[in-house]
N, C-alpha and C positions, 0 to 999 in steps of 0.2 A: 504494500500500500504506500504510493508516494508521500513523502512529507509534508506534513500541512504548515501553513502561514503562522498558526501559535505555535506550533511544535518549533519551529526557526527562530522565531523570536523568543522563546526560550531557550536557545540553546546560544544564539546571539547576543542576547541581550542578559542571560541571566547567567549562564553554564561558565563562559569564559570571562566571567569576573571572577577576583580574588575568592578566597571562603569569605572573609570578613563581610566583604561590600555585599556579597548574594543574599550575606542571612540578613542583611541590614535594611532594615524600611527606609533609609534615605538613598539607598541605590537605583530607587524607579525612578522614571523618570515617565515623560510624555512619550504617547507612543508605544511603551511598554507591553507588553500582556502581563497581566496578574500573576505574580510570582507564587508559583504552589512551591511551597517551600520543601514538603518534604518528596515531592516530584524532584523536583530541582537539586538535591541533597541525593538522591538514590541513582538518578540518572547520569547526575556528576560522577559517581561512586562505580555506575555499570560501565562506563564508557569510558573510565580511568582500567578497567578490567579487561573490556573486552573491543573497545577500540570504538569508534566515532558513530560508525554507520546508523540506522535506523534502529536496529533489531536493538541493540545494545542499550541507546536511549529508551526504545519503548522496553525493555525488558521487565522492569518493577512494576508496570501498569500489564503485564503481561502476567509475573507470578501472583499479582494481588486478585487475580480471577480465580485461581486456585482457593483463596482465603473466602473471595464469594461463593464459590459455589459449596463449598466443604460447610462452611460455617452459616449459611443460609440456607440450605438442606435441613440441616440438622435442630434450626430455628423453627423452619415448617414442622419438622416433627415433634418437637416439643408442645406447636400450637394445635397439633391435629392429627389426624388417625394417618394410619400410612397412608390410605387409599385418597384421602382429601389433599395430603401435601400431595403426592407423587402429581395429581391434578392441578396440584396449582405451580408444580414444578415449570412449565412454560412461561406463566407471567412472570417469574423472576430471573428465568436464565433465557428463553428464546425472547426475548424483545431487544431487535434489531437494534436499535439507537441506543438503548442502554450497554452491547456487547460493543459497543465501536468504542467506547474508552478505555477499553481495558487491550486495544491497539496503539494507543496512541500517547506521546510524551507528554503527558497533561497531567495534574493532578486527581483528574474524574472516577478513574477508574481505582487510586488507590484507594480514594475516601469511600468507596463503596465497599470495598474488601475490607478495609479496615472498619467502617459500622455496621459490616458482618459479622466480624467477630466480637466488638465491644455489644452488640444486641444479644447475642450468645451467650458471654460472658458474664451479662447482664442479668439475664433470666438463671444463669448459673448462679451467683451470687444474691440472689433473690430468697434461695429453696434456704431453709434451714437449718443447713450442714455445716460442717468442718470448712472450713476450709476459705468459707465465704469473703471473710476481708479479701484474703489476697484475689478472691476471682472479682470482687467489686473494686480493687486498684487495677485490675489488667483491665478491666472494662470500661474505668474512665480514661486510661490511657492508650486503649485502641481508638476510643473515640477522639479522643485528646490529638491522635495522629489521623485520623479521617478529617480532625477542623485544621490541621497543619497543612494539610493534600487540597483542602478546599475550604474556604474561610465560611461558607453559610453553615457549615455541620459543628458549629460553634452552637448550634439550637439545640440540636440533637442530645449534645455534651451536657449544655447547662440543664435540662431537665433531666436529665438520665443520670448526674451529679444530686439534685435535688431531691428526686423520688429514690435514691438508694441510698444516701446518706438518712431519709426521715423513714424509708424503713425499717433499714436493719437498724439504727438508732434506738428506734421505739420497742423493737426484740428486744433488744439489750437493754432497754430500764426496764421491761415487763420481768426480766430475769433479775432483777434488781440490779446490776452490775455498778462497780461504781463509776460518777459521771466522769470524770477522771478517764478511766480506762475507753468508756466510747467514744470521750471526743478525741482521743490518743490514735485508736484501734478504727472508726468509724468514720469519725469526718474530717479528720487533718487530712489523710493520703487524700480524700476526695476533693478536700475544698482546696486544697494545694496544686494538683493536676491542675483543676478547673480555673484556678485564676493566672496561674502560668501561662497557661492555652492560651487564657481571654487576654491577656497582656500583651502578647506575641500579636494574636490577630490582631485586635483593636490599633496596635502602633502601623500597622500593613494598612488597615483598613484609613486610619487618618491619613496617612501619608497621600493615596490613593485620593481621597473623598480633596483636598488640598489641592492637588492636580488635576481636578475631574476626569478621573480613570473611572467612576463610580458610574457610567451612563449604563454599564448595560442591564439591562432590565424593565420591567413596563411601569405604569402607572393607574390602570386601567382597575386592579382590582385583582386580586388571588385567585378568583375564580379566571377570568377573562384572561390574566397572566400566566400563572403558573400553572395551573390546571389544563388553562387551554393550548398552551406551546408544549408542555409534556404528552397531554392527548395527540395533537397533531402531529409531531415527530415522532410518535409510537408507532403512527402511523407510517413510518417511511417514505415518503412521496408517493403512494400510492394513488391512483386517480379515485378510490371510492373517498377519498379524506373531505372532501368537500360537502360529499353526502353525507356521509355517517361520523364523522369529527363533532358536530352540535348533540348528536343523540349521545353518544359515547360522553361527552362533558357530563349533561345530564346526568347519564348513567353514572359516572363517575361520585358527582355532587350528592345523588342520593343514595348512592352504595355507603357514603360517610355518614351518613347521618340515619340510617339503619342499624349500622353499628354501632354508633354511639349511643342511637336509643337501645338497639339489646344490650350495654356495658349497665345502661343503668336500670333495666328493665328485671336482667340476671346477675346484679353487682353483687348476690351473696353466694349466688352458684357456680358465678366466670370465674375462671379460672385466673391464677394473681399476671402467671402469661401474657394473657391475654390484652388482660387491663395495664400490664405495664408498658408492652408496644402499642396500645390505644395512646396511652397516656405521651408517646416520644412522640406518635404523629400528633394527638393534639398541641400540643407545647410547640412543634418547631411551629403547624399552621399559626396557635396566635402570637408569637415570636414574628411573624412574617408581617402580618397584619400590623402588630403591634407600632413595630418598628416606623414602617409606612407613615402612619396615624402619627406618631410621636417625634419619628427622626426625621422624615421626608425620605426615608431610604426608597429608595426601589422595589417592586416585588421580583424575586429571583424565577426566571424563567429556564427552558430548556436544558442546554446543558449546566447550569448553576443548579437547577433546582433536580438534577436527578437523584438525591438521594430520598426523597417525596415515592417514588417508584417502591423502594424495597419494603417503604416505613407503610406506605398503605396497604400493601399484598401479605405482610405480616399480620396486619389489624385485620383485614378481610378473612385469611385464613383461620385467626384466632375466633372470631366471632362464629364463621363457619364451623370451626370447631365446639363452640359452646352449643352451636343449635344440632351439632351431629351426637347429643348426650341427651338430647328430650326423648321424652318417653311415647310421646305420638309418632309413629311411623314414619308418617307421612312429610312431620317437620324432618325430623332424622334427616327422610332420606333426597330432601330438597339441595341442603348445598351436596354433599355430593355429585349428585347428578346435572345442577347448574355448574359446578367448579372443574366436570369433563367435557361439557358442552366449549366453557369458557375456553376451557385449556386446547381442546380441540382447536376451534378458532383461531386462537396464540401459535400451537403449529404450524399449523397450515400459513397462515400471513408468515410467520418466519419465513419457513422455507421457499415461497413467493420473493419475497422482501430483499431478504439477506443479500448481502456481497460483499469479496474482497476487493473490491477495485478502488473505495474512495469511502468516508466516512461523509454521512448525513448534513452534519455543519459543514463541511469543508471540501466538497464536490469539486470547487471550479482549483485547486489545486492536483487535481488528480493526474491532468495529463503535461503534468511542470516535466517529469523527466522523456516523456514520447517529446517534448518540442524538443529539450535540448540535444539528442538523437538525431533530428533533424535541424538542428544548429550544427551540430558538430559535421553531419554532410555538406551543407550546405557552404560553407565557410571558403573563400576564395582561397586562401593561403595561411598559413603559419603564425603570421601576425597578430596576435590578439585584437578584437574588435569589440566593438560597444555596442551591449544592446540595451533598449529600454524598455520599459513594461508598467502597466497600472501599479499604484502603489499596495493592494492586495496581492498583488502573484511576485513582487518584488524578492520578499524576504526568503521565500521558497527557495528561489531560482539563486540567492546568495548563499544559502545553506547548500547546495550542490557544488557551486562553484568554489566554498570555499575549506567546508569538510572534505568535500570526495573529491577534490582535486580538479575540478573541471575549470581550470586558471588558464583556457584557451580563448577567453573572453573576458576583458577588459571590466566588468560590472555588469547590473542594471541598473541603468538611471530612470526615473522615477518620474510617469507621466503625470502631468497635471493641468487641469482649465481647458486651457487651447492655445494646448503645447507644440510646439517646434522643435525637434531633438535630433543632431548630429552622426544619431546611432545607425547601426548597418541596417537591423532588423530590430524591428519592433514584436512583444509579447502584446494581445491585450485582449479585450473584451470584443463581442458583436456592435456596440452600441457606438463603440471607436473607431470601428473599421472605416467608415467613410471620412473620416479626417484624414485617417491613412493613405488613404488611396490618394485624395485629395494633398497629399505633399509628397507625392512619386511613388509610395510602394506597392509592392505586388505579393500577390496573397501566395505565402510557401504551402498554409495547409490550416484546411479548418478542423479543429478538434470534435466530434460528436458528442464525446461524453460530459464536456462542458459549454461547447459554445466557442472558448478561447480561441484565437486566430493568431499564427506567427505569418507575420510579412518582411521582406527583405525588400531596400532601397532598390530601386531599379539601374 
């Protein structure tokens, strides 16, 4: 899979600076892409190992699939009978957009692997056993590294810090303990994670909010934002998304509020499971809201907001699993039977959906190294030359040139407005082509699978 425009400008902008300046919030700058810190720290670490190329950089968002699928498997089962996870097995591993991070140099894909296992760890440290502190410190410190990977799973952290500090707390006075030992044993390790975390983000996030790096995101509303770009890139570009994207919202909006009416409908029968993944999805949504309302934040969409994906499929499972315990058959054997249907569906749209050629956000980089292929033919002589290209496809085409050796070319300079550029061959969009043409060049080859166009001067 070619390298994408953020994957470059990570590796550009973040990879070969100092350690000092990377970890440092005053190292961004304009321009930037959002530094995942511990992307940025493991990928530095693979590519000091195993050498520059792609595979190398993506490698850590490559083994943290491992961590999702192992440890989000074994969450479904906690939440529900084998036959109901192995069903909802689909919505959590075959959804196309959510598997394209864990290809790619970003922090997306670790924050997911990593609030697999702190959701795991969680409900581990929940149950009544031996052993529980330390599986309630590994759980706020996977999640602690999920908000390091991606700064909004700071939501996730701070209530999953709160409800397992005021649990097991409240065990431990019921057992008399002295208060002494639980704030020692119970909420130091937690509240210490928890505000280390927040201190690292927050300093990223001001630095960011100071520069207005903070644009991406909607304003329209958690429903209309976050809900509705996760819906619709779930869908893949699919042609049915225009039809069935508003129902599926729907469906979505009121799948939540089913289950939160059964958490309080069966709150002494649910299982504590159940209510605790309830309890991580509700906290990050008013976390989201909240923010909006109070800070002027943004509501987190697409790929920001995909850890929304695993946090509802866990609630949804659990609840299905509280109604797969009623004693009317007929409730019984309802989600079952919708949760194969569902999964069905999830299938099949995968295996439509899916491909290795280009990731969902990052399409019109896909055929960055097929043009330089034909740069490299095309090329009059030995000479280094200069090409330009939209400021989108730029960073790509720099990460080739200047990783993998491709120094047979001069740069890419950087088209803008109603530009005039001294270069041999121009990179660029369909909507540019006609200025192209319009200042001498001639079309080497138009790309299908994006659109893009390489022309060379005449």
């Amino acid at each position: 899979m070619p390298i994408t425009i953020d994957e470059a400008l990570t590796l550009l902008a973040h990879l070969r600076a100092s350690w000092p300046a990377m970890l440092s919030p005053a190292h961004m700058r304009v321009g930037m892409p959002a530094n995942h810190l511990l992307n940025s720290v493991l990928a530095r670490v693979s590519a000091s190992l195993f050498g520059p190329p792609e595979l190398a950089l993506r490698l850590p968002n490559v083994l943290a699939f491992a961590l999702y699928l192992v440890f989000g498997w074994r969450t479904l089962r906690r939440l529900a009978s084998p036959a109901l996870a192995l069903a909802a097995f689909p919505l959590l591993f075959a959804n196309p957009y959510v598997l394209d991070f864990f290809s790619l140099c970003r922090g997306y894909g670790l924050s997911l692997g990593f609030l697999a296992l702190g959701v795991w760890l969680g409900l581990e440290a929940l149950e009544d056993r031996p052993g529980g502190a330390a599986k309630s410190a590994g759980a706020l410190g996977a999640l602690a590294l999920a908000s390091l990977a991606s700064f909004p799973l700071v939501a996730p952290l701070a209530v999953a810090a709160a409800g397992i500090i005021a649990i097991r707390g409240r065990r431990a006075a019921r057992r008399r303990e002295p208060l002494v030992s639980i704030a020692m044993r119970e909420v130091l390790p937690g509240a210490l994670i928890g505000a280390a975390t927040a201190a690292v983000v927050l300093a990223h996030l001001r630095r960011m909010a100071n520069l207005d790096l903070l644009y991406f995101g909607g304003t329209r509303g958690f429903v209309a934002d976050t809900v509705g770009t996760l819906v619709r890139k779930s869908f893949y570009g699919s042609a049915r998304e225009g039809a069935l994207a508003p129902w599926a919202i729907g469906a979505v909006v009121a799948l939540f509020w089913m289950v939160n009416g059964l958490a309080v409908w069966r709150r002494r029968s649910a299982s504590l499971a159940f209510l605790a993944c309830l309890l991580l999805l509700d906290g990050s949504v008013v976390e989201s809201i909240a923010a909006h309302a109070f800070l002027g934040s943004r509501f987190v969409v697409s790929r920001v907001a995909i850890f929304f994906v695993p946090l509802f499929v866990f609630a949804v499972v659990g609840a299905a699993g509280v109604l797969d315990k009623e004693e009317l058959p007929a409730v019984r054997r309802t989600p079952t039977v919708l949760a194969i249907l569902v999964a069905a569906a999830a299938g099949w749209h995968f295996a439509r959906g899916a491909n290795l050629r280009w990731p969902l956000d990052w399409r019109a980089d896909a055929t960055t190294p097929a043009m330089l292929a034909d740069l490299a033919r095309e090329r009059a002589g030995p000479a280094p030359f200069l090409l330009a290209a939209a400021p989108q496809r730029g960073a790509a085409i720099e990460f080739y040139r200047v990783i993998e050796g491709a120094r047979w070319f001069r740069g890419a300079e950087r088209l803008k407005g109603e530009w005039t550029t001294p270069a041999d061959f121009v990179y660029l969009s369909p909507v540019l082509l006609a200025r192209a043409e319009a200042l001498g060049f001639r079309i080497v080859r138009v790309y299908p699978a994006t659109g893009n166009v390489l022309a060379a001067r005449r």
